[in-house]
C-alpha positions in Angstrom: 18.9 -31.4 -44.9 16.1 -32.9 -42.3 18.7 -32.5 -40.0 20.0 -29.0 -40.7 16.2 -27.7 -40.5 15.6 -29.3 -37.0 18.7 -27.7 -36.2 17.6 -24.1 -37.5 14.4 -24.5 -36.2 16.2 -25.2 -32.6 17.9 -21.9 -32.6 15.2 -20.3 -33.5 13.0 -21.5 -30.9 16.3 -20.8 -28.3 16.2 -17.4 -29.9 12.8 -16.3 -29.3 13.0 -17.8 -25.8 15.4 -15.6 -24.9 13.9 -12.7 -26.3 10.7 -13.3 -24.1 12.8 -13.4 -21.2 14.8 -10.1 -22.3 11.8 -8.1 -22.8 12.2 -4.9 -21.1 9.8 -4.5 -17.9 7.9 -1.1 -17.2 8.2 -0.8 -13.5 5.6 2.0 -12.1 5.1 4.4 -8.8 2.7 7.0 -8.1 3.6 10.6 -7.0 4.1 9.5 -3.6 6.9 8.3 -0.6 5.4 4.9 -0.5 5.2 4.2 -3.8 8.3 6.1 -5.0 10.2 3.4 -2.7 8.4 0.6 -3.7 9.0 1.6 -7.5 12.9 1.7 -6.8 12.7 -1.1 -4.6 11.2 -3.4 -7.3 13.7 -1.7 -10.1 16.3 -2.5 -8.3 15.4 -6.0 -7.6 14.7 -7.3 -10.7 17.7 -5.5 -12.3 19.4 -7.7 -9.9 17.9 -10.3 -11.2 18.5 -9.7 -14.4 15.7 -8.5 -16.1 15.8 -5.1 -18.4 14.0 -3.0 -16.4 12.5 0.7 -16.9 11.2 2.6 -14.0 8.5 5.1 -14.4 7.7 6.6 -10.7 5.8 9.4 -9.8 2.6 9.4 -11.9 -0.9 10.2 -10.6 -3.1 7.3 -9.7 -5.7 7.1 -12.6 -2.9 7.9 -15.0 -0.6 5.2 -13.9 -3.8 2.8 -14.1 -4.8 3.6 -17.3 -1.2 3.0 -18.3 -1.2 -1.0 -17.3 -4.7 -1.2 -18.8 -2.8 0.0 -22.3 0.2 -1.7 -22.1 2.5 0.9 -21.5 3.1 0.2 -17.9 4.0 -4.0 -16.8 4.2 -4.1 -12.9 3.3 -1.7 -10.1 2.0 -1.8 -6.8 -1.9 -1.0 -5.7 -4.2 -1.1 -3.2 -7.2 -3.3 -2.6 -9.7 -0.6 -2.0 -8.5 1.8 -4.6 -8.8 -0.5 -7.6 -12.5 -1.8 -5.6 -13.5 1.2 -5.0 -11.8 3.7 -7.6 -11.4 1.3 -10.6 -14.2 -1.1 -10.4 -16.9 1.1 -8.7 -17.5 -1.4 -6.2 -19.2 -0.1 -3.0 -20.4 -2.7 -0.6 -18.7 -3.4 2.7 -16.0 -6.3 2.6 -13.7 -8.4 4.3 -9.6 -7.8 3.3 -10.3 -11.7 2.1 -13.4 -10.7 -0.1 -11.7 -7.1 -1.4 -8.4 -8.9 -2.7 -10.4 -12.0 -4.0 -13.0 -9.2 -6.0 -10.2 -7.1 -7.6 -8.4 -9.9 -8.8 -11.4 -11.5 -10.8 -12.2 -8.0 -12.3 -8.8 -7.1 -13.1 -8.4 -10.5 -14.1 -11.0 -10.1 -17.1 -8.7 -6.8 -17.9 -5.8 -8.8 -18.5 -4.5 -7.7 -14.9 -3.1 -10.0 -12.6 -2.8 -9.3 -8.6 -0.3 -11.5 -7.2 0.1 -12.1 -3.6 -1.1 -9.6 -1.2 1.8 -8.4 1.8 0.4 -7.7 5.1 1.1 -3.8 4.4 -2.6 -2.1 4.5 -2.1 1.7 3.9 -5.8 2.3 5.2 -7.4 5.2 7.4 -6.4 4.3 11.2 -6.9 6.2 14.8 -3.8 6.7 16.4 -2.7 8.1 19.6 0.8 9.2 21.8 2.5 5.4 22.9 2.6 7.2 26.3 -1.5 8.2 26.1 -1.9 4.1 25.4 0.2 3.0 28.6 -1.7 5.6 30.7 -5.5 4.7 29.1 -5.1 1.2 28.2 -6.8 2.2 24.8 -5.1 -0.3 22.5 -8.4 -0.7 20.2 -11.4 1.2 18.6 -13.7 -0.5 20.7 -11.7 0.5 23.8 -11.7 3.9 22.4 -15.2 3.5 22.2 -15.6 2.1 26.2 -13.5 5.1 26.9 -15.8 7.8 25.4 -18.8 6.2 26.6 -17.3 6.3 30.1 -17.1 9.8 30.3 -13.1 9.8 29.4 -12.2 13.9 27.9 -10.3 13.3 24.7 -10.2 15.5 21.7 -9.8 14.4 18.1 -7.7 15.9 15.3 -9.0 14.5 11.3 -9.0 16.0 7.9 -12.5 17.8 6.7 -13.1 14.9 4.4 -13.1 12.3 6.4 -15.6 14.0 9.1 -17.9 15.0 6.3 -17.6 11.7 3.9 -20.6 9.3 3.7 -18.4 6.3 4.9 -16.2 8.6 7.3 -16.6 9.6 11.2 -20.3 9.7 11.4 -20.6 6.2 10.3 -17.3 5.3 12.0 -19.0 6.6 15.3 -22.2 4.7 14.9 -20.0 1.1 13.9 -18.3 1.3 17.4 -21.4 2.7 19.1 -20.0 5.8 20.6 -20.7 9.9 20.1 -18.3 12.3 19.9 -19.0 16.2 20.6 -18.3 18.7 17.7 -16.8 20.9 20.2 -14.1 17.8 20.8 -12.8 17.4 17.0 -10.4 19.9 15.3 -10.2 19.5 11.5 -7.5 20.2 10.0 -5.2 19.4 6.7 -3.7 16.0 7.1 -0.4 17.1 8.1 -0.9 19.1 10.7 -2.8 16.0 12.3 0.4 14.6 13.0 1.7 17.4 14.5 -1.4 18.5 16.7 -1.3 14.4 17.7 2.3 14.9 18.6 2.4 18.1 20.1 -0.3 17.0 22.4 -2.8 19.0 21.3 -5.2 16.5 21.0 -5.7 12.6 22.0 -6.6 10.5 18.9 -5.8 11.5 15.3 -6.8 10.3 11.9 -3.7 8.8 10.0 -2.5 6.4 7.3 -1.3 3.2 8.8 1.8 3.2 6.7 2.9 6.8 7.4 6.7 7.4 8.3 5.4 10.0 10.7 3.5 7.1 13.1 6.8 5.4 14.4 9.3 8.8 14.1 6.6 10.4 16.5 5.7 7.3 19.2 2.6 7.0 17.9 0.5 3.4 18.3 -2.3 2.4 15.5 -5.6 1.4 17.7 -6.7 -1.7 15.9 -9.7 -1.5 14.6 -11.5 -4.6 15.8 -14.2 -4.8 13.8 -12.8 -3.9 10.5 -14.7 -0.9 10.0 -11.9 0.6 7.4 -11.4 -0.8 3.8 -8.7 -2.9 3.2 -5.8 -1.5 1.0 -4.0 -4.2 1.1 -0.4 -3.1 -1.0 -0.2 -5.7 -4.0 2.1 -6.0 -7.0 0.0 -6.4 -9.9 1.5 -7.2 -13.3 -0.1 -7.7 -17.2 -0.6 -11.0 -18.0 1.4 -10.9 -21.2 4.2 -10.0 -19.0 4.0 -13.0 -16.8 3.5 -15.1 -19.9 6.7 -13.6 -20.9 8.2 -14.0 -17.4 7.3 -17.1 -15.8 9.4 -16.2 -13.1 8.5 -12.9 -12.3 5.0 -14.1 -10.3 7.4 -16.0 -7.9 10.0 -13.4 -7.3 7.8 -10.8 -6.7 5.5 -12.9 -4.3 8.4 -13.1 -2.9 9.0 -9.5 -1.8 5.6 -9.2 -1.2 6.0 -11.5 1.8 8.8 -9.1 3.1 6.4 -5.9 3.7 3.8 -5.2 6.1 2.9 -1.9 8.1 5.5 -1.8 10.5 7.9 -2.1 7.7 6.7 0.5 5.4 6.0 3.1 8.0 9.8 2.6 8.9 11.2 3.2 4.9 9.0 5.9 4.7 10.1 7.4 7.6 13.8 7.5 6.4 12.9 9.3 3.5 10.3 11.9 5.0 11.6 12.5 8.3 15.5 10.9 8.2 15.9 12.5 4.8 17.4 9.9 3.3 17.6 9.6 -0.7 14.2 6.6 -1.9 17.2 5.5 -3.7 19.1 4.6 -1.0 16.5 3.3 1.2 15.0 1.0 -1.1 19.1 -0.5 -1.8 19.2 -0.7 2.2 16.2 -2.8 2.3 17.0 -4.9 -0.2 20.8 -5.8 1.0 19.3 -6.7 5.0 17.2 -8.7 3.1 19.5 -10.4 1.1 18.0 -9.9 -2.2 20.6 -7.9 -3.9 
């Protein structure tokens, strides 16, 4: 009989086991490119992995937060800044070290977890024509900054809330020590950034480092040298009772993490927004070169 109940209590043990490890996962995206790829990207993944897996893409920001926080939502991908800034109501200037180290303590007491960071940072940028850069030299914000100062005529293109915001051009401006006409800046919608940048219309624009648009249309990111710009570092971030549940899932998704940086996610975007390919497809693609399908 002993042995008959060590033997019952083994399956049972096996049984719940494998129920922990065949809990569904709620994969997440918000309502954008980016995060519509990422979202199939990581469904398709851990599907291939083997894991249950339900995809929720295209929710608004707050509402796919608020989701995780209740449990309805297991894994997604966010940014530094936006939980710092939009989540946490953090303020104060810091490093991409200190910003990913902060979120991950506060989320941390919400039963959030951020694992690994990739070198992806969808944050404001300057940009300008590859060809302007050969013929200027300007490869950074601080060159961009020499330039102005030295008399150089270039015109800027940026959205009305970023030249009005507290933490915006003015303060951008005075960080890199230069002063920039009102005559020489055309705001516009976002969009049409790109395409007054391209066009020619205008020398330096306002852009996201991650948009498709910067490598369909030649255009080079100016670094910015002194880190004026929050970090939005992309991160997957995943409930703790999901990891608990999924030992594994920290290391595999670290794992693809490591795979993604700027370059790389202004290149799937660009499929999908200017190539017109399906997020589907693109996020399969990416997955096969990379040998993790």
């Amino acid at each position: 009989m002993k042995r008959l109940m060590m033997t019952l209590s083994g399956l049972a043990l096996a049984g719940a086991m494998t129920t922990a490890q065949a809990e569904e996962i709620v994969v997440g995206g918000k309502n954008f490119t980016e995060q519509q790829i990422l979202a199939s990207m990581t469904s398709q993944y851990l599907s291939g992995l083997g894991y249950d897996v339900e995809t929720r893409a295209g929710m608004g920001s707050a509402v796919l937060r608020q989701a995780q926080e209740n449990g309805q939502i297991d894994l997604y991908w966010e940014y530094t800044g936006t939980s710092l800034i939009n989540y946490n109501d953090v303020t104060e200037s810091l490093s991409p070290e200190e910003t990913y180290e902060r979120v991950k303590e506060l989320d941390g007491e919400k039963g959030l977890v951020w694992l690994e960071p990739s070198a992806a940072n969808n944050t404001y940028a300057l940009a300008m024509r590859q060809e302007s850069v050969e013929e200027t030299g300007i490869e950074s914000l601080s060159e961009l900054a020499q330039a102005v100062n030295d008399g150089e005529d270039l015109t800027f293109a940026m959205n009305a809330e970023f030249y009005a915001r507290e933490d915006g051009w003015r303060p951008l401006q005075q960080a890199y020590d230069f002063r920039v006409g009102r005559g020489e800046v055309k705001r516009m919608d976002s969009g049409l950034v790109y395409q007054a940048l391209r066009d020619g219309q205008v020398d330096v624009g306002l852009v996201f480092a991650t948009d498709g648009r910067i490598p369909a249309f030649d255009f080079q990111v100016l670094e910015d040298d002194q880190a004026f710009f929050p970090a939005y570092a992309l991160t997957p971030v995943v409930r703790e009772e999901t990891l608990e549940a999924n030992p594994d899932l920290a290391e595999q998704m670290n794992a693809l993490s490591a795979l993604l940086d700027d370059e790389t996610m202004a290149t799937l975007n660009a499929r999908v927004d200017v190539e017109r390919e399906t997020i589907e497809d693109v996020a399969q693609s990416f997955l096969d070169d990379n040998e993790l399908l």
